[in-house]
C-alpha positions as CSV (number, residue, x, y, z in Angstrom):
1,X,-17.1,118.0,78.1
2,X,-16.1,116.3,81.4
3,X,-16.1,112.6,81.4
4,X,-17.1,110.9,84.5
5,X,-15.5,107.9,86.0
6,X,-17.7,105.2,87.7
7,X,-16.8,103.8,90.6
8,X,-16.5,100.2,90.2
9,X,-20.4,98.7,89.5
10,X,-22.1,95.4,90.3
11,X,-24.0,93.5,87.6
12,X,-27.7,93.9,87.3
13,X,-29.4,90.3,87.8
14,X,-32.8,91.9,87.8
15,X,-33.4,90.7,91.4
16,X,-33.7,93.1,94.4
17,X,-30.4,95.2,95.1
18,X,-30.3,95.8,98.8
19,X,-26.9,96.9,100.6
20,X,-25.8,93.0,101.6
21,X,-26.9,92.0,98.1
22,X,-24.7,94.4,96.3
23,X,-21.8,94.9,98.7
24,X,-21.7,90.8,98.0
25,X,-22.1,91.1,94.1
26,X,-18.7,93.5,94.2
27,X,-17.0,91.2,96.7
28,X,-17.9,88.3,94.1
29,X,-17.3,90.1,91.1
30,X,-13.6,91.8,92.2
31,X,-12.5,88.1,93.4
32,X,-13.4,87.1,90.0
33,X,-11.5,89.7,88.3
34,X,-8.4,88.4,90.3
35,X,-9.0,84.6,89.2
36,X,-10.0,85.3,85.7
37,X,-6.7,87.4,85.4
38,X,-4.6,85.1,87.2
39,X,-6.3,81.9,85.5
40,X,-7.9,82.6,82.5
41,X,-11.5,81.3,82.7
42,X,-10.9,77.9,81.9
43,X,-8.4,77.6,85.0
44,X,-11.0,79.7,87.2
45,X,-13.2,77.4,89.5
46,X,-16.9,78.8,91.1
47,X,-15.4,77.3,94.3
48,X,-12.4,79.4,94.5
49,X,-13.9,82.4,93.7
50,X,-16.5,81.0,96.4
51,X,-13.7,80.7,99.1
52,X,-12.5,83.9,98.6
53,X,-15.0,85.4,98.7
54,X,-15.9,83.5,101.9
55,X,-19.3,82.7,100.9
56,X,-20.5,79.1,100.4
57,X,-20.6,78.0,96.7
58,X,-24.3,77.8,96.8
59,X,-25.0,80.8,97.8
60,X,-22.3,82.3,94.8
61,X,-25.0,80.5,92.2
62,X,-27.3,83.2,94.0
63,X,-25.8,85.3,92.9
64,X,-24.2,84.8,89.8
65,X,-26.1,81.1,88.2
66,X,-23.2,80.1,86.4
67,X,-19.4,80.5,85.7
68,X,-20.0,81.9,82.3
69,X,-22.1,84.2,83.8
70,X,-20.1,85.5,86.4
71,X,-17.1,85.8,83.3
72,X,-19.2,88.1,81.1
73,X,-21.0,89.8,83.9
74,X,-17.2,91.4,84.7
75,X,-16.7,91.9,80.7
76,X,-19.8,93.8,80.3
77,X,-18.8,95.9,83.2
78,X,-15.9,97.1,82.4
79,X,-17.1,97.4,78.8
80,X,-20.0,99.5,79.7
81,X,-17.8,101.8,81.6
82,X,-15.5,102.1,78.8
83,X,-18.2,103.1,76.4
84,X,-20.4,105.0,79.0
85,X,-18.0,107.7,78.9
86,X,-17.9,108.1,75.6
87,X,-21.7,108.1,75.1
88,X,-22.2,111.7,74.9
89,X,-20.1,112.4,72.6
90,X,-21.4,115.2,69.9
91,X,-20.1,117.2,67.0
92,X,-21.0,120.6,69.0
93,X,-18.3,119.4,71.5
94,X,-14.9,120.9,71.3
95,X,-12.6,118.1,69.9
96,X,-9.6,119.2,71.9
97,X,-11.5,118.6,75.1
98,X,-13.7,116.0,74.7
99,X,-10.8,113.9,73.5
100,X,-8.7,115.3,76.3
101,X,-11.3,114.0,78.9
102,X,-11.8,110.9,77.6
103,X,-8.2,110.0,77.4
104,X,-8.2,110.8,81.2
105,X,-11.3,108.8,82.1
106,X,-9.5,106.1,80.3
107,X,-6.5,106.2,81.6
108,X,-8.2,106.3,85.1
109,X,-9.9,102.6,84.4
110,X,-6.4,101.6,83.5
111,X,-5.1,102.6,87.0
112,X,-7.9,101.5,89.1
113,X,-9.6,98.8,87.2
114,X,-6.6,96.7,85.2
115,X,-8.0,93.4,86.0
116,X,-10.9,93.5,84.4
117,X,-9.2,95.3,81.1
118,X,-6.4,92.5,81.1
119,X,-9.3,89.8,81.4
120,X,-10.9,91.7,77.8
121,X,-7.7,91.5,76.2
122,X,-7.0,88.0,76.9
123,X,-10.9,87.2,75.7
124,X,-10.3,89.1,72.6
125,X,-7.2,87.4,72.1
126,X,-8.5,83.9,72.6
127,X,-10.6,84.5,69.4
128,X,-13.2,86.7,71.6
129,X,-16.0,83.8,71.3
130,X,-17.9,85.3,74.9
131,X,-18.3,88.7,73.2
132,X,-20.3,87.9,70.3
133,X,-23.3,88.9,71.8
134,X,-21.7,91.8,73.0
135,X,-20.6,93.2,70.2
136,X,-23.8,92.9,67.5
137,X,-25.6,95.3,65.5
138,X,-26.8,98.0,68.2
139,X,-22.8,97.8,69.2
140,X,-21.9,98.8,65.4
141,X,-24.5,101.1,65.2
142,X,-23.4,102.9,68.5
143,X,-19.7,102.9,67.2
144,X,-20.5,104.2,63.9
145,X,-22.4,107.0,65.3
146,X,-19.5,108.2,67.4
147,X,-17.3,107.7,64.3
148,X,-19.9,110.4,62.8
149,X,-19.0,113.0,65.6
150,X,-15.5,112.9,64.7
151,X,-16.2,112.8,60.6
152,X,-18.5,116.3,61.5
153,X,-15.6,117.2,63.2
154,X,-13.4,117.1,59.8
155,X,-15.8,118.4,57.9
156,X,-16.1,121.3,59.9
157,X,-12.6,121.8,59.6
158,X,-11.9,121.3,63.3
159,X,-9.5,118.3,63.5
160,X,-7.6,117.5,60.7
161,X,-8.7,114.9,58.0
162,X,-7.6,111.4,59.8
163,X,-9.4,108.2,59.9
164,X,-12.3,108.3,62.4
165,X,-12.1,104.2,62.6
166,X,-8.7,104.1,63.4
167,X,-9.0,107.1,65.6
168,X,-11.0,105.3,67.9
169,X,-9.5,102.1,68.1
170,X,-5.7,104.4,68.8
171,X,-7.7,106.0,71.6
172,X,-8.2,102.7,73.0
173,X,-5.6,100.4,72.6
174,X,-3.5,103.3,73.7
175,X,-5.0,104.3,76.9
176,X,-5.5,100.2,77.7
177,X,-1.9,99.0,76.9
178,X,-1.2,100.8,80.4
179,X,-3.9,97.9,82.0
180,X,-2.7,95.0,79.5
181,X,0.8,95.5,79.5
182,X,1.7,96.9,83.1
183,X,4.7,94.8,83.9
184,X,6.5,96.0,80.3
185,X,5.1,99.5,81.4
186,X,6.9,98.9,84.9
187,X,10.0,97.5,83.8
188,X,11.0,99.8,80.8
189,X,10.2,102.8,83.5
190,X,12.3,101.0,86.4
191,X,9.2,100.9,88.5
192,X,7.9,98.1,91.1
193,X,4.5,99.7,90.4
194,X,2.8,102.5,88.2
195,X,1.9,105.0,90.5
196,X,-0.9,107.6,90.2
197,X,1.7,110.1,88.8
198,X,3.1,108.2,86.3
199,X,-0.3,107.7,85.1
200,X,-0.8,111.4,85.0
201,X,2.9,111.8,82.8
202,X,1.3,108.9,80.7
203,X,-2.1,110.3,80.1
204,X,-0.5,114.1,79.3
205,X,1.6,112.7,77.4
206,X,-0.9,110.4,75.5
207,X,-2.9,113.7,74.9
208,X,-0.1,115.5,73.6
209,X,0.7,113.0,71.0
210,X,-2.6,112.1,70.0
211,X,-4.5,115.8,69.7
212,X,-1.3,116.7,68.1
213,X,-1.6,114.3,65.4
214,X,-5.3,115.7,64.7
215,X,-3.9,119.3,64.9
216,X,-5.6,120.1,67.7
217,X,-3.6,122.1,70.4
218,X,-4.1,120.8,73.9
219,X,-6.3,122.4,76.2
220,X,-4.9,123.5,80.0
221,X,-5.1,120.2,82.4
């Protein structure tokens, strides 16, 4: 299975999409990444988002009507490329590479989209009040059917018997910590800045551990 990556996708207000509109929506939306990290959302203003943007604030409400709006707008993005890639997931897949690829299509969000992950973790860590909507019953039922592929995994005998739950959440908190936590990353490597090949060490390495702790041998990169 090969995992796609998405490039980096504006929110879908229902309202016509032409290439100003959307071009503006990703201007908006990356400048809000940057203040939501930087900030938090209670410390980010519509106007400054606005001014860096360099549209006026009016025509930002266009856009986006509120600031709670434009805050889960970039949540649900990068939550919906997170779990896009993992939406095809099925128990006819090879374990070895379907885990494989997702860990790199991961890994890849981490390196090109951290904002946005460190604005989740912080949300989730704040007691993760914007994501109850988010997260309801067609969210459960979508995790616990790809907590079934791995469980028809086991049974089949193809990975060994570990925790499909538990699984899961490892294969995300490990792949985001290199978003969340970049500066403890950086300084416990002696870098200024992760560069595209330490991500690639990372993610090998991160597939190495991981499908050899379900006793699955890694396949070729």
């Amino acid at each position: 299975m090969n995992f796609e990556v998405p490039a980096h996708t504006a929110k879908n207000t229902g309202k016509p999409a032409g290439r100003i509109r959307q071009k503006n929506e990703e201007a908006i939306l990356a400048a809000a990444e940057e203040e939501f990290a930087r900030h938090g959302f209670k410390g980010t203003s519509m106007n400054t988002i606005a001014q860096t943007v360099g549209l006026p604030k009016a025509n930002l409400h266009y856009y986006f009507n509120n600031k709670l709006g434009l805050y889960l707008a970039v949540l649900s993005n990068i939550l919906e490329l997170w779990d896009s890639t993992f939406n095809a997931l099925t128990a006819e897949d090879d374990p070895a590479v379907a885990m494989a690829a997702y860990i790199r299509a991961k890994m890849e969000f981490s390196r090109r989209q951290p904002l946005a992950s460190k604005i989740f973790a912080m949300e989730v860590i704040g007691g993760g009040e914007c994501l109850t909507e988010y997260f309801n019953q067609d969210y459960l039922t979508w995790f616990r059917g790809r907590a079934a592929v791995f469980e028809a995994w086991i049974a089949a005998g193809k990975i060994d018997p570990v925790d499909p739950v538990h699984l899961i959440i490892l294969l995300w908190s490990s792949t985001q910590h290199y978003a969340d936590f970049n500066q403890q990353v950086c300084r416990l490597t002696g870098r200024k800045k992760l560069a595209k090949e330490d991500f690639a060490v990372a993610t090998d390495t991160l597939i190495h551990i991981i499908l050899k702790g379900c006793g699955l041998t890694p396949p070729s990169a």
